[in-house]
DRENDO-1510 file (C-alpha; in Angstrom, 1 decimal, always signed):
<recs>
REC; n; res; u; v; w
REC; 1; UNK; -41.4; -10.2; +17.0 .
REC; 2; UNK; -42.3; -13.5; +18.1 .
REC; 3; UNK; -40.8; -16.8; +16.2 .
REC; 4; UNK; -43.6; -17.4; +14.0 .
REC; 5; UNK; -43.0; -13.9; +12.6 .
REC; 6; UNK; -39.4; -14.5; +12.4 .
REC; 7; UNK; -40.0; -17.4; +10.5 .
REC; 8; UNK; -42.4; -15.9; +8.1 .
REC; 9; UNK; -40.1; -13.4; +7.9 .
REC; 10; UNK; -37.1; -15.5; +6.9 .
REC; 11; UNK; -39.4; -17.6; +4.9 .
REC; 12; UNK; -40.6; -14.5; +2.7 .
REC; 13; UNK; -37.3; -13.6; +2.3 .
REC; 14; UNK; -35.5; -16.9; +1.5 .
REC; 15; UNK; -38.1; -16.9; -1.3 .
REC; 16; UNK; -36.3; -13.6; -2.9 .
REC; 17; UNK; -33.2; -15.8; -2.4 .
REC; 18; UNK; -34.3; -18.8; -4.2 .
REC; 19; UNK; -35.7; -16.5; -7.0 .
REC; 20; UNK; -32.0; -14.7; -7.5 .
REC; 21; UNK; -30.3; -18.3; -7.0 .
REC; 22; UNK; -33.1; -20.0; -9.7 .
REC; 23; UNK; -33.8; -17.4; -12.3 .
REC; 24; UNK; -31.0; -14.9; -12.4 .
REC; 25; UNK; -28.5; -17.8; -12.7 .
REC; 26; UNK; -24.9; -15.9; -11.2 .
REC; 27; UNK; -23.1; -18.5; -13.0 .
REC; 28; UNK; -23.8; -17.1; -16.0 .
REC; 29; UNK; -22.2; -14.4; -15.4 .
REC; 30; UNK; -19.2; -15.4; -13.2 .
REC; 31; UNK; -17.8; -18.8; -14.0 .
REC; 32; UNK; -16.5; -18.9; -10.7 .
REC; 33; UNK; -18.6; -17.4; -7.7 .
REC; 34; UNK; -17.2; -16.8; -4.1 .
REC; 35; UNK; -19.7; -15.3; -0.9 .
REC; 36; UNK; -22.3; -12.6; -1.1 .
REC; 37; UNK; -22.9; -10.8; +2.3 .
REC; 38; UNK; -26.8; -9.8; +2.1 .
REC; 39; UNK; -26.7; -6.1; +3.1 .
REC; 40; UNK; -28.7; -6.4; +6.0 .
REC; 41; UNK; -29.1; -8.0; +9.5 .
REC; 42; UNK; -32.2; -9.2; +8.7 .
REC; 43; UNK; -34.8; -9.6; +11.6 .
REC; 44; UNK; -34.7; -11.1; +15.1 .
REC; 45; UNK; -34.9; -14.0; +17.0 .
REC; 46; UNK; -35.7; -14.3; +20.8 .
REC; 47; UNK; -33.5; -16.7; +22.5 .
REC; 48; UNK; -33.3; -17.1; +26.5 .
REC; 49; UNK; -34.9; -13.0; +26.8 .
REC; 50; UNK; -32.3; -11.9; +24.4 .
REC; 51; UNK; -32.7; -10.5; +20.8 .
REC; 52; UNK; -30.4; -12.0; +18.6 .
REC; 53; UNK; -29.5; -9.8; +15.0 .
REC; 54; UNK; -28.4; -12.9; +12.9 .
REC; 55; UNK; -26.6; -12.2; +9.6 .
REC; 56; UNK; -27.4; -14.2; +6.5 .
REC; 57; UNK; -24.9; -15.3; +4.1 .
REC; 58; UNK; -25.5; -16.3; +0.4 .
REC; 59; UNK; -23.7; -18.4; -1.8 .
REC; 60; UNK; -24.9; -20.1; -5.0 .
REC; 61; UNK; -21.5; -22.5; -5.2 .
REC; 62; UNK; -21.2; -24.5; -1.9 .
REC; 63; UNK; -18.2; -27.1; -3.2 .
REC; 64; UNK; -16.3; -23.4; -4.1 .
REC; 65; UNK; -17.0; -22.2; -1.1 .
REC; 66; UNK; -15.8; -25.1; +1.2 .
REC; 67; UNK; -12.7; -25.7; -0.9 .
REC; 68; UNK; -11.7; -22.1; +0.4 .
REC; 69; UNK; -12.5; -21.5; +3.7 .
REC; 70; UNK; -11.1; -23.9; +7.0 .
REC; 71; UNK; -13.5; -26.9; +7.3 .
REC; 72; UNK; -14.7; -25.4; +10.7 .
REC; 73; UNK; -15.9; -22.6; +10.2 .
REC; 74; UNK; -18.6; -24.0; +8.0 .
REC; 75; UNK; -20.9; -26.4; +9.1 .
REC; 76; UNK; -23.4; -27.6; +6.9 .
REC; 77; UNK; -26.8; -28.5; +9.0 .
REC; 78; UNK; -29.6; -29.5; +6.0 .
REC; 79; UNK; -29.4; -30.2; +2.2 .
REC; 80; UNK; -32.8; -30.8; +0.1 .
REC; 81; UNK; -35.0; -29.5; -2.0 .
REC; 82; UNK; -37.3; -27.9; +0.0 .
REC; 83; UNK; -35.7; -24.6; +0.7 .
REC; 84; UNK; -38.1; -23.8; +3.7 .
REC; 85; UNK; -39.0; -26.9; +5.4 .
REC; 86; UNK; -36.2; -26.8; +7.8 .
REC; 87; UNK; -35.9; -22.9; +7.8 .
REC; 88; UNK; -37.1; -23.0; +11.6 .
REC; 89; UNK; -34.0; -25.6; +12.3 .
REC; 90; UNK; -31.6; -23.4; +10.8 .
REC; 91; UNK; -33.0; -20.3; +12.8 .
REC; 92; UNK; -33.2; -22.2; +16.0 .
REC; 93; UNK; -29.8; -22.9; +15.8 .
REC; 94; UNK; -27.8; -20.9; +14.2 .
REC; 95; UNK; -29.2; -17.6; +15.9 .
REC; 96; UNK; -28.2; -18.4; +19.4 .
REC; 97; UNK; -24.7; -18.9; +18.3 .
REC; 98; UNK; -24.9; -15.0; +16.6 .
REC; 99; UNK; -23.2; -13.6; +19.7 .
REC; 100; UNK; -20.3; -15.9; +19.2 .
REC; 101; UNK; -19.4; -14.6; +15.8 .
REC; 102; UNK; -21.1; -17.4; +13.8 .
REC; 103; UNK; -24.1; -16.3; +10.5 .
REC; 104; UNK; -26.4; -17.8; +9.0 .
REC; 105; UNK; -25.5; -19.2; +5.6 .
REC; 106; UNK; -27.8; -20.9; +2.6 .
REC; 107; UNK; -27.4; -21.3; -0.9 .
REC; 108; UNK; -27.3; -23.6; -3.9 .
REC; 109; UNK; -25.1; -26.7; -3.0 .
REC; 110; UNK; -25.6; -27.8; -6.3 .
REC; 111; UNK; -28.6; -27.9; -9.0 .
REC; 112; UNK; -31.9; -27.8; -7.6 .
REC; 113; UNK; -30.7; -28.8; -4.0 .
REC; 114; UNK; -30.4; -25.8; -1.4 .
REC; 115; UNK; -28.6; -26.4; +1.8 .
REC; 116; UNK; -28.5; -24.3; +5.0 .
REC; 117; UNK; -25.8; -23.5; +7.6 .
REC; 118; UNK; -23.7; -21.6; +9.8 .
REC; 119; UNK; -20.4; -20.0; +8.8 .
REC; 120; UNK; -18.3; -18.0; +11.3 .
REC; 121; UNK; -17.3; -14.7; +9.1 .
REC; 122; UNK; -14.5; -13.6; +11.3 .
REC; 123; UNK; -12.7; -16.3; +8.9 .
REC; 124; UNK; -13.3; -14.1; +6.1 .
REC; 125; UNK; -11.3; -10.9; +5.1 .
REC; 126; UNK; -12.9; -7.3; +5.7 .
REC; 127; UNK; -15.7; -6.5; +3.9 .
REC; 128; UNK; -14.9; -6.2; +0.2 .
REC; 129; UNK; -15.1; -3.6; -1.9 .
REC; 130; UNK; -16.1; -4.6; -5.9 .
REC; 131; UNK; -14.1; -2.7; -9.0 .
REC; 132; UNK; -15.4; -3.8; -12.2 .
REC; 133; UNK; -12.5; -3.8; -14.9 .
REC; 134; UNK; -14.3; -2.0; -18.0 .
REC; 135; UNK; -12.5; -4.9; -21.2 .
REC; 136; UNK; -12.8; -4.3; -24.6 .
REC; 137; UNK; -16.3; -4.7; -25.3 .
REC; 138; UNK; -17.8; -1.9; -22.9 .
REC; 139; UNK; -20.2; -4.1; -21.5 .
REC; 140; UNK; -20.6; -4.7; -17.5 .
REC; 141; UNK; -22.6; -7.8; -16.0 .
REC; 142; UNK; -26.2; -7.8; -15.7 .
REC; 143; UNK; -25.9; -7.2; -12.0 .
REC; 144; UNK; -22.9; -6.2; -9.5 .
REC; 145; UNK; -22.6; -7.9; -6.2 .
REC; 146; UNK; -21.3; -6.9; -3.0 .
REC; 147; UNK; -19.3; -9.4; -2.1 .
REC; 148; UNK; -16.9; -10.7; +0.9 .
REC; 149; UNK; -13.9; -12.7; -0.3 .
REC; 150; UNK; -13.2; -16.4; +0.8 .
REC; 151; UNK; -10.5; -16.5; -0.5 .
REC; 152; UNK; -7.2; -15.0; -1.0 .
REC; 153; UNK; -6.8; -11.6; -0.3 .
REC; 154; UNK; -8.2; -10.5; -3.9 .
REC; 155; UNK; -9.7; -12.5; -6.4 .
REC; 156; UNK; -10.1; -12.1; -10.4 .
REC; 157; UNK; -13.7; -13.6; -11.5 .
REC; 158; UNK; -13.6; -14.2; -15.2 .
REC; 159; UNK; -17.1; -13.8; -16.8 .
REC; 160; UNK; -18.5; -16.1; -19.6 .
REC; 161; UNK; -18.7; -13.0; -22.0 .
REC; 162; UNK; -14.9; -12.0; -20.8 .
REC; 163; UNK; -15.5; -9.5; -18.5 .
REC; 164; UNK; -13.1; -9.9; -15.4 .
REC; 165; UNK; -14.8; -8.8; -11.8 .
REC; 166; UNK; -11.6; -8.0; -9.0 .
REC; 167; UNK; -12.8; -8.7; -5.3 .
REC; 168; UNK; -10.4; -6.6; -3.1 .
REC; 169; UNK; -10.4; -7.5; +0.5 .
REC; 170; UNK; -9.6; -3.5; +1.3 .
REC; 171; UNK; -12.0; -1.2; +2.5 .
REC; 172; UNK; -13.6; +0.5; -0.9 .
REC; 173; UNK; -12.5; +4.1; -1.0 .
REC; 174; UNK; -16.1; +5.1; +0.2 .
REC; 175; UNK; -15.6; +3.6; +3.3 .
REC; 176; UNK; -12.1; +4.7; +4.0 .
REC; 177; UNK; -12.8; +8.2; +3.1 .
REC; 178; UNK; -16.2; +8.0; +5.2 .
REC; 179; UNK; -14.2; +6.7; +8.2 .
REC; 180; UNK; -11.9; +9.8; +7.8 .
REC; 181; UNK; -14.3; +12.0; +8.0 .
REC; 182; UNK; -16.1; +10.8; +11.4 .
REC; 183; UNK; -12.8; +10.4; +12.8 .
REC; 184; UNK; -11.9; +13.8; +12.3 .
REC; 185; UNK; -15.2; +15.4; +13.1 .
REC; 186; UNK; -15.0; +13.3; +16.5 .
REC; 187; UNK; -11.2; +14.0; +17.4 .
REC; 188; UNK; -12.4; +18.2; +16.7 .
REC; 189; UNK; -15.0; +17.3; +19.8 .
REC; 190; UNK; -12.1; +15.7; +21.8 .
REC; 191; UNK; -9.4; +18.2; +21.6 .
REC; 192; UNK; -11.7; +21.4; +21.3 .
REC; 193; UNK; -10.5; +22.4; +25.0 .
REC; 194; UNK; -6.8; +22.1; +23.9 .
REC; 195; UNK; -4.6; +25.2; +23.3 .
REC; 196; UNK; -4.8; +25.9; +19.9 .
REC; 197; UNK; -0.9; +25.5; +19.3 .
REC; 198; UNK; -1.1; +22.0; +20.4 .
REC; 199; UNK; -4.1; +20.9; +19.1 .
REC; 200; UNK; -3.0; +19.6; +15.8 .
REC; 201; UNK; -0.6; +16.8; +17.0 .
REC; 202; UNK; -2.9; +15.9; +20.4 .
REC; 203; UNK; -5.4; +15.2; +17.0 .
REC; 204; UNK; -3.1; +13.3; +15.3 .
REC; 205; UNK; -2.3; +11.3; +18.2 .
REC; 206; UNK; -6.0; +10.4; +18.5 .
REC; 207; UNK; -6.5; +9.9; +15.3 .
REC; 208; UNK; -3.5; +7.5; +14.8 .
REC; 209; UNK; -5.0; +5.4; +17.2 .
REC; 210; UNK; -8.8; +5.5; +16.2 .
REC; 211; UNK; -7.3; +4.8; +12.9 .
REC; 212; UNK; -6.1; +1.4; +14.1 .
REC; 213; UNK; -8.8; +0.4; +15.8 .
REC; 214; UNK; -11.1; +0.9; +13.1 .
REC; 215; UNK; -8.6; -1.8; +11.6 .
REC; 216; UNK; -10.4; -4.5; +13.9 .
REC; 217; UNK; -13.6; -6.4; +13.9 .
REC; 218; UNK; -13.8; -6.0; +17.5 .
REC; 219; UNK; -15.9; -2.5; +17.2 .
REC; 220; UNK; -15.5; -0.2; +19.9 .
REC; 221; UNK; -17.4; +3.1; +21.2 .
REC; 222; UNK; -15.7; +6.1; +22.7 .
REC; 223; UNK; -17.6; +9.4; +24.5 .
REC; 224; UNK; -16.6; +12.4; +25.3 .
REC; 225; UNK; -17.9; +14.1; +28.3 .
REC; 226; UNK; -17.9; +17.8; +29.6 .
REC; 227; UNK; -14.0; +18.9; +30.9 .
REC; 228; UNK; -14.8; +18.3; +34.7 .
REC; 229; UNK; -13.1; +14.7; +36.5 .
REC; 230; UNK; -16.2; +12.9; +37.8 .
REC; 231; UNK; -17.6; +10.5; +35.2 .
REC; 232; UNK; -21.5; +10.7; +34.6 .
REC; 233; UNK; -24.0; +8.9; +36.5 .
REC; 234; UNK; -25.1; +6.5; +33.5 .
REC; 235; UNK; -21.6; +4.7; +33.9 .
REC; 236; UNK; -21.8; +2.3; +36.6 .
REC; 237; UNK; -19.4; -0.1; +35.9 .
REC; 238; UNK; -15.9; +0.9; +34.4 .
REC; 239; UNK; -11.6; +1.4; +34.8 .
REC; 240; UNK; -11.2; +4.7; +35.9 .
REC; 241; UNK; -8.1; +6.1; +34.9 .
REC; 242; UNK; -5.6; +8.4; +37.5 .
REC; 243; UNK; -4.1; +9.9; +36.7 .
REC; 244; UNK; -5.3; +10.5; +33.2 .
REC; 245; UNK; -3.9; +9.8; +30.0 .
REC; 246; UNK; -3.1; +13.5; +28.4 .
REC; 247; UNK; -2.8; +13.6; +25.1 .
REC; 248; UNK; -2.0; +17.5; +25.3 .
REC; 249; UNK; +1.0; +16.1; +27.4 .
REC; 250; UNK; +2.3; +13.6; +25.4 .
REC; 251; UNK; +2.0; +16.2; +22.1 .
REC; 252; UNK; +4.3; +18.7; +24.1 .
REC; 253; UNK; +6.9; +15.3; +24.7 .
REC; 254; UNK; +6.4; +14.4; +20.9 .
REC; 255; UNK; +7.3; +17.8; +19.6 .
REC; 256; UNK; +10.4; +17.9; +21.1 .
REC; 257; UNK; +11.1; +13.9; +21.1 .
REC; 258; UNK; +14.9; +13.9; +20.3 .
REC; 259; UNK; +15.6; +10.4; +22.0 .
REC; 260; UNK; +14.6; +6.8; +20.6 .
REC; 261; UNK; +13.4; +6.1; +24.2 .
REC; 262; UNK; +11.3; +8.7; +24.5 .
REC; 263; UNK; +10.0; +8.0; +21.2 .
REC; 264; UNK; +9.3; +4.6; +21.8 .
REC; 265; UNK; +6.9; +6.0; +25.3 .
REC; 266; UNK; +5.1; +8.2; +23.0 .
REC; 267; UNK; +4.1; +5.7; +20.6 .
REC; 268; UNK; +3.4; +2.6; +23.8 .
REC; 269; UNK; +1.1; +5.1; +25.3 .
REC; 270; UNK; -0.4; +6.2; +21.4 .
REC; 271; UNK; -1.2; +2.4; +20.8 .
REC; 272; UNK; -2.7; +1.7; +24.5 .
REC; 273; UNK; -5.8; +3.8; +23.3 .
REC; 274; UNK; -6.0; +1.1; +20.5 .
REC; 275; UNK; -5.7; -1.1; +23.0 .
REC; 276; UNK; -8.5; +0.5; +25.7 .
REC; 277; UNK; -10.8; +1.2; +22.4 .
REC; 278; UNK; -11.1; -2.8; +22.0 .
REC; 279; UNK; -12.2; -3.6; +25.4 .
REC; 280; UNK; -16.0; -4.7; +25.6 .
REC; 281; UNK; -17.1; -1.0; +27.5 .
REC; 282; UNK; -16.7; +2.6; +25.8 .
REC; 283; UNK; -13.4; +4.9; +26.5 .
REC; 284; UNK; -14.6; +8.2; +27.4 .
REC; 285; UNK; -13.0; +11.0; +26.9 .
REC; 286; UNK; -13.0; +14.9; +27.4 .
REC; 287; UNK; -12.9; +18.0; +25.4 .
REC; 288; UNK; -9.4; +18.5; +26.3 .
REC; 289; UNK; -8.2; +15.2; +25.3 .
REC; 290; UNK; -7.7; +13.6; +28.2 .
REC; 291; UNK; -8.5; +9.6; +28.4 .
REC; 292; UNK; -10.3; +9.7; +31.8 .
REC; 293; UNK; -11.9; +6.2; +32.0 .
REC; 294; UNK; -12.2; +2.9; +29.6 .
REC; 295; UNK; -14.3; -0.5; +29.9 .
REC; 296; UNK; -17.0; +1.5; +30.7 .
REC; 297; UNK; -20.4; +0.3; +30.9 .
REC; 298; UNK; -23.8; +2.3; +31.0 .
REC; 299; UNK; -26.4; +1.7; +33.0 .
REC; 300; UNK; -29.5; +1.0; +30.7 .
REC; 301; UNK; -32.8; +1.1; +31.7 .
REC; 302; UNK; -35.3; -0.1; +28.9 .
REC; 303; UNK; -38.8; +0.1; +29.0 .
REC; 304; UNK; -40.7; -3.4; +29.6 .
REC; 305; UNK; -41.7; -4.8; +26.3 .
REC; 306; UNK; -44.9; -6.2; +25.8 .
REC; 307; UNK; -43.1; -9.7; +24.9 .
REC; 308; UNK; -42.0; -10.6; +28.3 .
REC; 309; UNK; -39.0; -12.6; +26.5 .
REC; 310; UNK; -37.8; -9.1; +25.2 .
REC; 311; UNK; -35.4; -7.2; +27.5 .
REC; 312; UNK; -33.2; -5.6; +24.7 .
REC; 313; UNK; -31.9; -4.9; +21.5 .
REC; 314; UNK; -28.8; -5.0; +20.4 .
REC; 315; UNK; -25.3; -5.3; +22.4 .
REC; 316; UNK; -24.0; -3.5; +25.1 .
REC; 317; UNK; -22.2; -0.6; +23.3 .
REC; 318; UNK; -24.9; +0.1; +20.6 .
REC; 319; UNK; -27.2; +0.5; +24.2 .
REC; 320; UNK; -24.9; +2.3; +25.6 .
REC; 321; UNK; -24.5; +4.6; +22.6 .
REC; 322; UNK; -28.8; +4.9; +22.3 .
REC; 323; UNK; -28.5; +5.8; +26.0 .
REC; 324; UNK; -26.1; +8.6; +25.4 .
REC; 325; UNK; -27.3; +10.4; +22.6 .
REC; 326; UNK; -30.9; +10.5; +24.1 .
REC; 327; UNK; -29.9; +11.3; +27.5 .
REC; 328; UNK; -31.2; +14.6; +28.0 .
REC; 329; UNK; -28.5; +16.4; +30.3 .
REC; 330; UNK; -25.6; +18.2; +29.0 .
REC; 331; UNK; -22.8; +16.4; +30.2 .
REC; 332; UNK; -22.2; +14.1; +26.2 .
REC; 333; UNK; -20.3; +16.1; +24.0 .
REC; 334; UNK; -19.9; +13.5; +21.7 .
REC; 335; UNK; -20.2; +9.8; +20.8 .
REC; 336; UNK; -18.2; +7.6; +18.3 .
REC; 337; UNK; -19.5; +3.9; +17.6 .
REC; 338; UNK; -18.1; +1.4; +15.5 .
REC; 339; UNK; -20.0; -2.2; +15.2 .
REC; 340; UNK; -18.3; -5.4; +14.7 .
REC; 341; UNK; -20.1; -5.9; +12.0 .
REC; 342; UNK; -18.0; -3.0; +10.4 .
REC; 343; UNK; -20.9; +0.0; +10.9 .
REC; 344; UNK; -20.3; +3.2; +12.5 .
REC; 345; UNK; -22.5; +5.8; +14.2 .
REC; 346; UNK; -21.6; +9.0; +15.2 .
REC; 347; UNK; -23.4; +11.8; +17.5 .
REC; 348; UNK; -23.0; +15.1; +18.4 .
REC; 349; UNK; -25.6; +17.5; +20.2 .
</recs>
């Protein structure tokens, strides 16, 4: 996509943005009116032969806004009228900076002028889930809003007709339950070579730590490979790990932990995964659950673009993941990615 595209893209969509900021009025439903996340990474912008995935935050009450957040991680870059004449400014600048956790942000500073931005997210809580409180009167607002909270960790937005909207800063139940599920599908991949009558608690023991590190922005990716030592070709670049972290092993110690000390190892070595999952490389695993290797990287080639400028999409683990599901030998039994961003792919053959 070259720039002029991206522009016209942004531009065509700023316009939808403008048109929810101008004619649905959010004010008149909420009196008070924190961030919306738009629900997509929307387009790309070529920087230095890299493709950059910029995310665009909306907010139709900039004085709110920057009474709630810490003055730097919002930096206001044009105010005006003209919503799109310095559109190309905001892209050029804010999307380089899209690697070092900083979005785009626009909006309504206040009447008819718009303003643009950037605004570093990692300031703001997890993703939010929205609970409308049903009042009296039966009635819900015109439109619901997924939005991220600025603020404290939950706050009560009081509409003009009385309803009352609660932002929690908690993963919606959706999301939890979702996570769960993946989780416990991938753990089934990583302890399927484990004696039955210790697979429950190795699970548990992966799961416990998968669990935390879905906690984190960071994102992480972890593979499982076939049972044998030697780590596939694609990895070129990674910590190997020898001896191997058994998880089999450290079930056997945890079922007949008696000691606080021995305890207290089970859980330091539970919590190191956590630990290995937040590196910048996948953790790969095997079928028997067995931690044979993290801060891996995969070596990735990609086919030459017709836009010399192009080399790839996306960051190294979301490659590395693409690499692995399509790779067509055997030796992937399984792939778990989880995006800073807060998305989550999962493969199995």
């Amino acid at each position: 996509m070259t720039e002029q595209n991206v522009v016209s893209a942004y531009s065509q969509y700023l316009m939808s943005v403008q048109d929810l900021l101008r004619n649905v009025n959010l004010d008149e439903h909420f009196e008070a009116t924190s961030l919306t996340q738009v629900a997509i990474t929307f387009g790309h912008y070529t920087e230095e032969s890299r493709l950059l995935f910029p995310t665009l935050f909306l907010t139709n009450n900039y004085n709110l806004l920057a009474r709630r957040v810490k003055a730097e991680t919002l930096i206001k870059i044009w105010e005006g009228k003209n919503a799109d004449l310095n559109l190309l400014q905001l892209v050029k600048t804010g999307a380089p900076l899209a690697d070092n956790g900083w979005s785009l942000i626009c909006g309504l500073a206040e009447q008819e002028h718009y303003f643009f931005g950037l605004f570093r997210p990692r300031a703001v809580p997890t993703e939010a889930a929205v609970e409308l409180t049903m009042l009296d009167n039966g009635q819900e607002p015109a439109q619901t809003i997924v939005v991220r909270n600025a603020g404290s960790r939950t706050t009560r937005l009081l509409s003009s007709t009385g309803q009352e909207l609660v932002l929690d800063s908690r993963p919606s139940a959706a999301s939890m339950k979702r996570e769960r599920e993946v989780i416990e599908q991938f753990v089934k991949v990583c302890t399927s070579g484990v004696e039955m009558k210790h697979r429950e608690i190795s699970a548990n023991c992966l799961s416990a730590a998968m669990d935390v590190a879905m906690r984190s922005d960071h994102g992480f990716l972890a593979i499982v490979v076939d049972n044998g030592a030697a780590l596939p070709v694609i990895f070129n670049d990674f910590a190997r790990l020898d001896p191997a972290i058994e998880y089999q092993q450290l079930a056997l110690r945890l079922s007949r932990v008696n000691q606080y000390d021995e305890f207290a190892t089970v859980s330091g070595e539970i919590s190191l995964l956590s630990s290995m999952l937040w590196s910048d490389g996948a953790v790969v695993l095997n079928p028997r659950a067995m931690v044979i290797a993290f801060n891996a990287f995969a070596k990735v080639v990609v086919a030459e673009p017709r836009d010399k400028r192009i080399r790839h999409a996306g960051g190294a683990r979301k490659r590395a993941f693409e690499a692995v599901r399509k790779d067509p030998n055997s030796e992937f039994r399984g792939a778990l990615l989880r995006s800073s961003d807060g998305g989550m792919d999962f493969w199995i053959p």
